[in-house]
C-alpha positions as CSV (number, residue, x, y, z in Angstrom):
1,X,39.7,134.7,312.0
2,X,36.8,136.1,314.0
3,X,37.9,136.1,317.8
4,X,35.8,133.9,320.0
5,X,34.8,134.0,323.2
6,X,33.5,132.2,326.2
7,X,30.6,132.8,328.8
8,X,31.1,136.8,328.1
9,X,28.0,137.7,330.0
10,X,28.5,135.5,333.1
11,X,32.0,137.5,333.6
12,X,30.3,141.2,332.5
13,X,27.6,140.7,335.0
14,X,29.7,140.3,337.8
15,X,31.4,143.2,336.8
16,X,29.2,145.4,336.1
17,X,26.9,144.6,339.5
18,X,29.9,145.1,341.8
19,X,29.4,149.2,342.5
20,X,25.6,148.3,342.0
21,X,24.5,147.4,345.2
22,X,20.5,147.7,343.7
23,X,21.1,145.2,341.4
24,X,19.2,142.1,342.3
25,X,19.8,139.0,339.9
26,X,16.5,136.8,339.8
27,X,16.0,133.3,338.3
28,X,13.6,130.7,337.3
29,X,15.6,126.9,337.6
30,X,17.7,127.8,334.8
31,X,20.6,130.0,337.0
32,X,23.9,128.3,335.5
33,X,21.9,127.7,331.7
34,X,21.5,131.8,331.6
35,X,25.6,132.4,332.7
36,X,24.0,133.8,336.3
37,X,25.9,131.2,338.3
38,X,29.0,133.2,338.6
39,X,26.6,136.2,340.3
40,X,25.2,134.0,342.8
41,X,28.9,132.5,343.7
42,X,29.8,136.4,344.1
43,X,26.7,138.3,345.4
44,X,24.9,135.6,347.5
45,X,22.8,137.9,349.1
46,X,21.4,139.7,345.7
47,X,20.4,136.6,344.2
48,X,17.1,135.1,344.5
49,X,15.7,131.3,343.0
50,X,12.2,131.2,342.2
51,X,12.3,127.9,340.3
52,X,9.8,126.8,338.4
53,X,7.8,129.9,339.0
54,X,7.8,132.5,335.8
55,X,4.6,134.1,336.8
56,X,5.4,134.6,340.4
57,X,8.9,136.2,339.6
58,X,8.0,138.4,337.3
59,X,5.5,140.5,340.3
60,X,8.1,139.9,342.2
61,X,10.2,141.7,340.1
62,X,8.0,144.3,340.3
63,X,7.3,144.6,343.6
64,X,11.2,145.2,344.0
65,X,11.5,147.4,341.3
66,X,8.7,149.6,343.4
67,X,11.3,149.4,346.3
68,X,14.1,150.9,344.7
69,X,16.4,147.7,343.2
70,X,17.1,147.1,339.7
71,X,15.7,143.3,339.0
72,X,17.7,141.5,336.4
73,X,15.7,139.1,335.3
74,X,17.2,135.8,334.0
75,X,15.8,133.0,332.1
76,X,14.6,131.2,328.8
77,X,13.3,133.4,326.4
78,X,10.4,131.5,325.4
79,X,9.8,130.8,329.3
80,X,10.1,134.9,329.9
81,X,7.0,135.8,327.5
82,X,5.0,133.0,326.8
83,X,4.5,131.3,330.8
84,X,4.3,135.0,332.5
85,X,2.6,137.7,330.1
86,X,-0.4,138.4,332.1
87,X,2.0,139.3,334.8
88,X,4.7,140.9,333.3
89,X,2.5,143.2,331.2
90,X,0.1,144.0,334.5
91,X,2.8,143.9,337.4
92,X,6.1,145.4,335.0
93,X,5.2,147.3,331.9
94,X,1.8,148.8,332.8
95,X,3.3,150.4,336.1
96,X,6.3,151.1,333.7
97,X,8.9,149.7,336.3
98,X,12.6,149.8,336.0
99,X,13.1,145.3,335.2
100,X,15.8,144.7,333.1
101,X,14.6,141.4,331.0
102,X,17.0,138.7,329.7
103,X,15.5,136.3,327.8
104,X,18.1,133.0,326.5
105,X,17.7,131.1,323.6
106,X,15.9,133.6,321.6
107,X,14.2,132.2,318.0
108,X,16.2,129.3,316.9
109,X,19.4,129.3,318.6
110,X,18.3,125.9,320.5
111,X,17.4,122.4,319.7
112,X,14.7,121.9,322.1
113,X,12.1,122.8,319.3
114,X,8.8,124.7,319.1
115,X,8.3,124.2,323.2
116,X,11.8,126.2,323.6
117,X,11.7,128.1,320.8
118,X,10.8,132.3,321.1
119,X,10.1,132.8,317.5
120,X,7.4,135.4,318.1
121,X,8.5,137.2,321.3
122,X,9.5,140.7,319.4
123,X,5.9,140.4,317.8
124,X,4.3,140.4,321.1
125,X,6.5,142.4,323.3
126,X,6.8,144.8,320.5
127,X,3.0,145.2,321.2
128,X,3.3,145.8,324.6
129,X,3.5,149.6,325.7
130,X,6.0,151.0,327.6
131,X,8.4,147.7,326.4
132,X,11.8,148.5,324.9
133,X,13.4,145.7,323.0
134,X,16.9,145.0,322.2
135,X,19.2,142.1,320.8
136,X,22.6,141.3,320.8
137,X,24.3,139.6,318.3
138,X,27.7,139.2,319.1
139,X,30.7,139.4,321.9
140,X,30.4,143.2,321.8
141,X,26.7,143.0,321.8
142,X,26.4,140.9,324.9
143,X,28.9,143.0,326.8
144,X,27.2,146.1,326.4
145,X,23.6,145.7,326.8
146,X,24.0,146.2,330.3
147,X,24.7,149.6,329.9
148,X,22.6,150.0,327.0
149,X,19.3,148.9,329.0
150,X,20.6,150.7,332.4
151,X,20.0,153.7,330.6
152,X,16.6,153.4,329.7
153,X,14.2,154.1,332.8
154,X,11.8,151.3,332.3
155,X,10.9,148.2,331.2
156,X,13.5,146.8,328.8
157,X,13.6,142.9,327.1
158,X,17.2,141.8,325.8
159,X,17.0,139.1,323.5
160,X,20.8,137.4,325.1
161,X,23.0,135.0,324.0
162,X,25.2,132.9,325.8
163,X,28.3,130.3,325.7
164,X,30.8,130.8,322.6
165,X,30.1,134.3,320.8
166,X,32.3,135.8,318.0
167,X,33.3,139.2,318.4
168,X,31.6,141.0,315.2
169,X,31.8,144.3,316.3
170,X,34.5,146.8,318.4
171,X,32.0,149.0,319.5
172,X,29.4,149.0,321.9
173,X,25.7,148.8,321.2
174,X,23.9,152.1,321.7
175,X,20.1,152.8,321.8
176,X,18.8,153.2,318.9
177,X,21.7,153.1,317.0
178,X,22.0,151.1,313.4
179,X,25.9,150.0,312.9
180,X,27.4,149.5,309.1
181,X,29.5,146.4,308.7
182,X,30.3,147.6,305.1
183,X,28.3,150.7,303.2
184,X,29.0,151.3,299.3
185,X,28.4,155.0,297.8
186,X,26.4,153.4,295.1
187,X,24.4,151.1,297.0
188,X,22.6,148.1,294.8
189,X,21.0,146.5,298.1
190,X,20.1,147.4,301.8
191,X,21.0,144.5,304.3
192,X,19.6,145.0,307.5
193,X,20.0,142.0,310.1
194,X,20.0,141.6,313.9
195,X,21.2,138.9,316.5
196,X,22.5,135.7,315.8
197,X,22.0,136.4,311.8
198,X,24.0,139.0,311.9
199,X,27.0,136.7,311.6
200,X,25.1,135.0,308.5
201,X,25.0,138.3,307.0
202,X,28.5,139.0,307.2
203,X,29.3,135.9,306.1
204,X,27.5,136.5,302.9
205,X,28.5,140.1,302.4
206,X,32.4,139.7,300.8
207,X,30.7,137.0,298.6
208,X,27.9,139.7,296.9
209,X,30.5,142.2,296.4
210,X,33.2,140.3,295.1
211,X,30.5,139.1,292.5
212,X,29.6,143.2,291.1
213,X,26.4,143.5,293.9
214,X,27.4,146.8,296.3
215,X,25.7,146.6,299.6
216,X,24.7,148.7,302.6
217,X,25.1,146.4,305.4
218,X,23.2,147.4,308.3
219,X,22.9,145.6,312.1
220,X,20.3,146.6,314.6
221,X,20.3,145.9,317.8
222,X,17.5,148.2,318.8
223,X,14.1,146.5,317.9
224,X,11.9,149.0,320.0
225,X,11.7,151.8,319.7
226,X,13.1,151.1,315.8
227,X,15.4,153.8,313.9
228,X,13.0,154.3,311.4
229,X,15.0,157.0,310.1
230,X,18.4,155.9,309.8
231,X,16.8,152.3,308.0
232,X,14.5,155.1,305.8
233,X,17.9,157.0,304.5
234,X,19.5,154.3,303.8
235,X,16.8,152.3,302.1
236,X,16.9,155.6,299.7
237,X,20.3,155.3,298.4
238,X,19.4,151.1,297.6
239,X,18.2,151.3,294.0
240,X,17.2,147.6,294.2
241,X,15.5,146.8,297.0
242,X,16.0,145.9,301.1
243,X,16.4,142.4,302.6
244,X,16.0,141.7,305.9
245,X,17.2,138.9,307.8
246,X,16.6,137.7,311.3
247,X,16.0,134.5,314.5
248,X,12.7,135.4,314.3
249,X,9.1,135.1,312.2
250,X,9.1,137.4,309.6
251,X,5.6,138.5,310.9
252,X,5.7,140.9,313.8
253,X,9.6,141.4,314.0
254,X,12.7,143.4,311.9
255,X,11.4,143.0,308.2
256,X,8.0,143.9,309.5
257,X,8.9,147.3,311.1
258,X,11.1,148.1,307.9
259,X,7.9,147.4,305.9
260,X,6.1,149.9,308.0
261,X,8.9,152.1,308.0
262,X,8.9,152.7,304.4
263,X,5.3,152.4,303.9
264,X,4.5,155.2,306.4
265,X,7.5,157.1,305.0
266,X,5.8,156.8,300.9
267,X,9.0,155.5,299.9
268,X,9.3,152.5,296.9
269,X,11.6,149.9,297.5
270,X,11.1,146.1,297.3
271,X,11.7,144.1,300.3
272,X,12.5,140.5,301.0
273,X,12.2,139.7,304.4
274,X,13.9,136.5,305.5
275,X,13.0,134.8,308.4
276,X,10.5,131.8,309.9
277,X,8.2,131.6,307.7
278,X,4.7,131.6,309.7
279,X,5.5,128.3,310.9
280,X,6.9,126.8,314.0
281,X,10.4,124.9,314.0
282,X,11.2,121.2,314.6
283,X,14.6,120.7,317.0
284,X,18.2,120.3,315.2
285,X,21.4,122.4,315.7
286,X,21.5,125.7,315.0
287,X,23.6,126.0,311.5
288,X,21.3,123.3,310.4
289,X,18.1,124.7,311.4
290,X,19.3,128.2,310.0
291,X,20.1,126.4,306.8
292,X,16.7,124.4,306.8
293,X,14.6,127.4,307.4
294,X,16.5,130.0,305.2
295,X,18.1,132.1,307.8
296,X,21.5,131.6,306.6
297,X,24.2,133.1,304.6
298,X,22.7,131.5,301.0
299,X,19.2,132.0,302.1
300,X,20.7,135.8,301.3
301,X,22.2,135.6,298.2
302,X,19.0,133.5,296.7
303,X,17.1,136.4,298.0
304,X,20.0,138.7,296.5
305,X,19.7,137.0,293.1
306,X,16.5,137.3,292.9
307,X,16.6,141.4,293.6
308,X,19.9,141.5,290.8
309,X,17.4,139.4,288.5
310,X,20.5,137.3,287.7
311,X,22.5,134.3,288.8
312,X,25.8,135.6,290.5
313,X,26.7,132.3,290.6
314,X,28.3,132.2,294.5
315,X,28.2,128.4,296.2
316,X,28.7,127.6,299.9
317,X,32.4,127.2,299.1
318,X,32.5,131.0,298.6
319,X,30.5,132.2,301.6
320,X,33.2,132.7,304.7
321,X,33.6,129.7,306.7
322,X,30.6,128.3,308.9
323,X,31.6,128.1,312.9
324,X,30.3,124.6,314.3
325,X,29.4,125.4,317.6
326,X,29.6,121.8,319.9
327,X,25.6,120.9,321.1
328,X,27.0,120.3,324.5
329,X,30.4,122.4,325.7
330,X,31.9,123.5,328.5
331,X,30.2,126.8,328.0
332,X,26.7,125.6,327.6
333,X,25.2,124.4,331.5
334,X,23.0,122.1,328.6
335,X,21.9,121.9,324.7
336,X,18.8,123.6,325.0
């Protein structure tokens, strides 16, 4: 049974910000919704609430970053990107400043729907020089992206998550580095997944390879700058084909740098990319709107089928069990 666990990054921030005197923690009206409440309670004085303000937080971010403090930005994804670009690409990026960027909620992980939905924020921030882009997935994930963006000196988005995670992975993330969940010699398929569908992948993983499909099972958590190389030799050694699968639109995100990857690379290999769709989302829990929009353990082996060019006759019953999470818990400040 996959371990679970509660508010990880409220506890790792604290942590991690004690010997940090630099750190500031900065947040727009959504402090306990982002896990940042338990960092106010401990660092009063290196906290600052800008409410309903993205725009003005994000040069003020930048202002302190010019002074010497590490801003730790906290709030909604979709709120991060889409209320505040002008300024966070003008006062942030272009001056290359050292703002760490945590952005809740990211793709579909919310019910609010398409007003709280970031299902295109790696497209755009991906476009954005001088951005590096990372995304956890899981327990370890979360715990570790600290670090992980600490060591960049820059700019650096985190897609987060927040409330109950499963712990996927015992080691940490690492820039740039892809991690194998499972990696036959004689590889039929390449998965490669990130973030929340990460879990969906390994969900459907036993179930292909108990049914005669050998996988390469790949998670990134780095989006930019992408390990083209490591995707490109393993994409080799697939003799069918690469699918991708992530909480995002397939335009603009994972499957679209893998395309690029192999195109610019000259190497053949089909590619399914699973994701939204070009579409926006309606509001719904997550496992339904991962199911609904194909993001989900059998939206993989339909797309694996299809590669094999035969049924391999899995059902939901053979896919490992689905976690529930509760819309409103005592690790979630709210639903959305």
């Amino acid at each position: 049974m996959t371990e679970r666990l509660s508010r990880v990054h409220a506890r790792n921030l604290v942590a991690w910000a004690e010997n940090r005197p630099d750190a500031l923690v900065l947040s727009a009206d959504l402090t306990s919704s982002c896990e940042a409440d338990a960092f106010a309670q401990a660092y009063p004085d290196r906290f600052l609430s800008f409410g309903v303000a993205e725009q003005n937080m994000m040069s003020f971010a930048g202002g302190l970053a010019r002074e010497g403090f590490t801003p730790l930005v906290h709030t909604f994804a979709v709120f991060l990107y889409r209320r505040a670009y002008d300024q966070l690409a003008m006062s942030i990026a272009y001056p290359h400043l050292n703002v760490k960027l945590f952005g809740f909620l990211p793709g579909i992980t919310t019910p609010g729907g398409a007003t709280h939905q970031a299902i295109e924020d790696v497209a755009i921030l991906s476009a954005l020089p001088n951005m590096t882009i990372l995304e956890c997935a899981d327990a370890s994930d979360v715990e570790s992206a600290l670090d992980a963006a600490d060591s960049v000196d820059g700019p650096v988005y985190i897609r987060m998550l927040r409330g109950e995670l499963p712990r996927l992975f015992s080691t940490p993330m690492r820039l740039g580095e892809c991690r194998l969940s499972c990696e036959d010699t004689q590889a039929d398929l390449l998965i490669v997944s990130s973030g929340a569908c990460v879990e969906e992948a390994l969900r459907a993983a036993p179930a292909l390879r108990r049914s005669g499909v050998s996988l390469i099972h790949a998670h990134v958590s780095t989006l930019k700058p992408f390990p083209s190389q490591p995707i490109l030799e393993l994409a080799a050694r697939a003799r069918l084909g690469v699918i991708s699968l992530e909480n995002h639109s397939i335009v603009g995100g994972l499957g679209s740098r893998i395309a690029e990857t192999l195109a610019e690379a000259g190497l053949s290999r089909k590619l399914t990319r699973l994701g939204l769709r070009d579409t926006f989302a309606h509001g719904g829990s997550k496992s339904y709107l991962m199911a609904a929009y194909g993001l989900d353990a059998m939206a993989l082996v339909r797309a694996a089928q299809a590669h094999m060019g035969a049924s391999l006759d899995i059902g939901p019953d053979d896919l490992a069990a689905v976690v529930i999470e509760p819309v409103h818990s005592a690790a979630k400040a709210e639903a959305l």
